[in-house]
C-alpha positions in Angstrom: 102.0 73.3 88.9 105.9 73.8 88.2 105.3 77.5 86.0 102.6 79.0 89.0 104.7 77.7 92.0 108.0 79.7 90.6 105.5 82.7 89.4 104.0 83.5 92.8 107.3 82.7 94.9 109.2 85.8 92.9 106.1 87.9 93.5 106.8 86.8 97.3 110.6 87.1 97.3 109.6 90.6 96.4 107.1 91.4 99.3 108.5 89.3 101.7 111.5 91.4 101.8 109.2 95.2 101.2 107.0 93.4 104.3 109.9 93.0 106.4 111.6 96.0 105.6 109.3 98.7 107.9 109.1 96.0 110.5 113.2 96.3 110.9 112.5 100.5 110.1 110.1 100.1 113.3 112.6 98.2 115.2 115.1 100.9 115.1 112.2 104.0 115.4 110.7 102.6 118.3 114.3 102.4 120.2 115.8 105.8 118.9 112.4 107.8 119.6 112.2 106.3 122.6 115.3 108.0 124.8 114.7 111.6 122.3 110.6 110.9 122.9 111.2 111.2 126.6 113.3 114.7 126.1 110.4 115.9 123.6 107.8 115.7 125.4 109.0 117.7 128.5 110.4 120.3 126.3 107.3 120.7 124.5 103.7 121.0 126.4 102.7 117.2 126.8 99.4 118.8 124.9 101.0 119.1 122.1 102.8 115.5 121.7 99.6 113.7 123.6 100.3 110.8 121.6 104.2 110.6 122.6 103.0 111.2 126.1 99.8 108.7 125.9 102.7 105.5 124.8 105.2 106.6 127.7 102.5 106.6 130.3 100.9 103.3 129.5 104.1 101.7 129.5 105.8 103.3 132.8 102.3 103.4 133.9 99.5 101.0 133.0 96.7 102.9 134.0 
C-alpha cells in the first residue's frame, strides 16, 4: 500500500500542476482579451468575431 500510494501521488504532482497550469493561462486570457475583445470587435464586422461578440452580449446583456 506504501510503493502504489508514492507511485500515483508523483503521477499527480505532475498533472496537478499541467491541470492547473491553463486554468491560471485562462485567468489572465479571459482578463486581457477582455478590454482588446471589446476594441476588436468594433473594428472588425461583429460577423466576423460572432463568437467575441456572442460572450460580450450575454454578459452586458443576458438575453
Amino acid at each position: 500500500m506504501t510503493q502504489p500510494s508514492t507511485e500515483p501521488t508523483k503521477p499527480d504532482g505532475r498533472e496537478s500542476p499541467v491541470r492547473e497550469t491553463p486554468a491560471l493561462i485562462l485567468d489572465p486570457t479571459d482578463r486581457e482579451p477582455g478590454p482588446p475583445k471589446e476594441i476588436i470587435p468594433e473594428h472588425i464586422d461583429p460577423a466576423e468575431m460572432p463568437a467575441i461578440k456572442k460572450p460580450l452580449k450575454k454578459k452586458t446583456n443576458p438575453q
